[in-house]
C-alpha positions in Angstrom: 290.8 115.4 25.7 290.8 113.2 22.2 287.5 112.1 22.6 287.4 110.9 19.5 290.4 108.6 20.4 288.3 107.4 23.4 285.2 107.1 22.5 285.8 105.7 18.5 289.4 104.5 18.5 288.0 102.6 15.2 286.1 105.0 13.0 287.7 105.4 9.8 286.9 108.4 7.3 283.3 106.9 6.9 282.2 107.6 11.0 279.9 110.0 11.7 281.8 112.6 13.6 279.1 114.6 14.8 277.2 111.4 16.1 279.8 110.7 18.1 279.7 113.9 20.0 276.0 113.7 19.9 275.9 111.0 21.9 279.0 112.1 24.2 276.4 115.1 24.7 273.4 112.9 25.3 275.5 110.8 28.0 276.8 113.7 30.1 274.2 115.2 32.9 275.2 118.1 34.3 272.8 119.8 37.4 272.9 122.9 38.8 270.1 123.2 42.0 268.6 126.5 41.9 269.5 129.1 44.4 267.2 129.8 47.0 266.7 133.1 48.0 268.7 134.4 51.1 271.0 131.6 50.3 274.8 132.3 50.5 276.6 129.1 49.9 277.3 127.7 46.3 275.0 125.1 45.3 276.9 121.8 44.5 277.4 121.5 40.9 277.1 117.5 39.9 278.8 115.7 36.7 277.5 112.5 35.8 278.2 110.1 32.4 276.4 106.8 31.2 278.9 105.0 29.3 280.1 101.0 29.1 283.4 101.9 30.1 283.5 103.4 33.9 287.2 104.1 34.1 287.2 106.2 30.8 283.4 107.7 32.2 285.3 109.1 35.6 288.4 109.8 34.2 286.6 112.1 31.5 283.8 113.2 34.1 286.3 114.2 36.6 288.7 116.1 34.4 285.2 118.1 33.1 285.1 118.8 36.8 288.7 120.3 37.2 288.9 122.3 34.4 285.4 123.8 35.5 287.1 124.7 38.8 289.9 126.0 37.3 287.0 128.3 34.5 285.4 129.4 37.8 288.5 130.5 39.6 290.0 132.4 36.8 286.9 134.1 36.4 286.0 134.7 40.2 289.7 136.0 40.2 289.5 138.4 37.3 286.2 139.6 38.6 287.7 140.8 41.8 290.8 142.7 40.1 288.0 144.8 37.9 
């Protein structure tokens, strides 16, 4: 996703690499509800990001989101061929 791109486009060889990601992790929320008992339905994952910029925020938020859909159908479908 070049993060590093989007989120620094000015660090130079001095940035702190890993504070950058540090607070990329820091920003992004993720909750999963807990499953009730008896419950069949999938909880509703949710995606949120703090950030200054909100086109960059939902653009990176939102393609978390797919590519977590795609991760779960890939596995759901391998699951059911085994």
């Amino acid at each position: 996703m070049n993060l590093l791109d989007q989120f620094s486009p000015e660090r130079n060889q001095d940035t702190n690499i890993n504070a950058i990601f540090d607070a990329f992790n820091q920003g992004l929320n993720i909750t999963i509800p807990k499953v009730k008992a008896g419950e069949t339905a999938m909880p509703t994952i949710t995606f949120a990001m703090e950030g200054e910029d909100p086109v960059l925020i939902a653009e990176v938020v939102n393609r978390i989101a797919v590519e977590a859909e795609r991760m779960t159908a890939t596995e759901i479908i391998s699951d059911i061929q085994a």
